[in-house]
C-alpha positions in Angstrom: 50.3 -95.4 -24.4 49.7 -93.4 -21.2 46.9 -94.2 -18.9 45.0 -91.6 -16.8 42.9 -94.2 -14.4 40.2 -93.0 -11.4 39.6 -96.0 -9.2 36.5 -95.9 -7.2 34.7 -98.8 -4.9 31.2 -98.3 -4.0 30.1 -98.9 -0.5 28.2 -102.6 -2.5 31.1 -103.3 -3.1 30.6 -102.3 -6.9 33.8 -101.6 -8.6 33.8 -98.3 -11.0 37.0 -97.3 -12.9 37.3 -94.8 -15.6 39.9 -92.2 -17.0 41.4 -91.5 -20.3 43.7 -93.4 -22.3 46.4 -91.2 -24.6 49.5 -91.9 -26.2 52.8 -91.1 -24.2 54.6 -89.9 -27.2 52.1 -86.9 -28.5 49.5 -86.8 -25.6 46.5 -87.5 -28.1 43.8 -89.5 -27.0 43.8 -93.5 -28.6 40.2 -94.1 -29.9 38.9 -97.7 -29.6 41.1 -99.2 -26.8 39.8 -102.4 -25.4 39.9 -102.2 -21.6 38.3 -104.8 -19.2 38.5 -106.2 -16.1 41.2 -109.3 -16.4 39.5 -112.9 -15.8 36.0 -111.4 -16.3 33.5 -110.3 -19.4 34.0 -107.0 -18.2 34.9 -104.8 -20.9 34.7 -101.6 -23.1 36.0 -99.6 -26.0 37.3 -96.0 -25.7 35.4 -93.2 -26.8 36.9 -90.9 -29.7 38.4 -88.3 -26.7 40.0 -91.9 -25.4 37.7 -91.5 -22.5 35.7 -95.1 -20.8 34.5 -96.4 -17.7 34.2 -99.9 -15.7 31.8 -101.4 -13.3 31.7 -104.3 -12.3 30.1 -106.6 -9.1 32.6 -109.3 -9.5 35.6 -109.2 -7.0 38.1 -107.8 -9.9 42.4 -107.1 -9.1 43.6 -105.9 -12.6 42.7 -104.2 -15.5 43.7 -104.6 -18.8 44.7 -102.2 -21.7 45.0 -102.9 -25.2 44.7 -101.6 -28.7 47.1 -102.3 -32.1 50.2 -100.7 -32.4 50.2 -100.9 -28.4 51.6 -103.1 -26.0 49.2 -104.3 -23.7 49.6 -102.8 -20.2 47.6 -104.6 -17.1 47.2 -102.6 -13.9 46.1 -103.6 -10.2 43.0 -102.4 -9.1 42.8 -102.0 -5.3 39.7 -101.8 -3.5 38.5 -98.8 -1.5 41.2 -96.5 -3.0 41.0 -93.6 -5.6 44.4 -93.5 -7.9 45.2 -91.7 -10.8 48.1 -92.9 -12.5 
């Protein structure tokens, strides 16, 4: 699984992330990942094009990938910044 992730932090200090989550191997999108912010009800599934997005008001440092057939990937958010990775 390869992650494209935008991170954005609003001047409320309302956290926004989205991107697009594909598979390393053939570079298709992966339809109904579950990503969330980690220790939080956060959450959503990916779209059909692997596309989602995240907001959240809670003070949030990691976010969580997963889907079957996958390993389950976390990644630190870091307020303030814009990444894509």
């Amino acid at each position: 699984m390869i992650l494209f992730l935008n991170f954005t932090t609003a001047y409320s200090q309302q956290t926004i992330v989205h991107g697009k989550v594909t598979d390393m191997d053939n570079g298709r999108p992966i339809s109904f990942v579950s990503v969330g912010f980690k220790n939080t009800k956060t959450g959503a599934l990916t779209d059909t094009l692997g596309n989602y997005q995240l907001t959240s008001r809670e003070k949030v440092d990691s976010i969580r990938f997963s889907a079957i057939g996958y390993f389950t990937r976390v990644f630190p958010v870091k307020a303030g910044t814009k990444s894509e990775l």
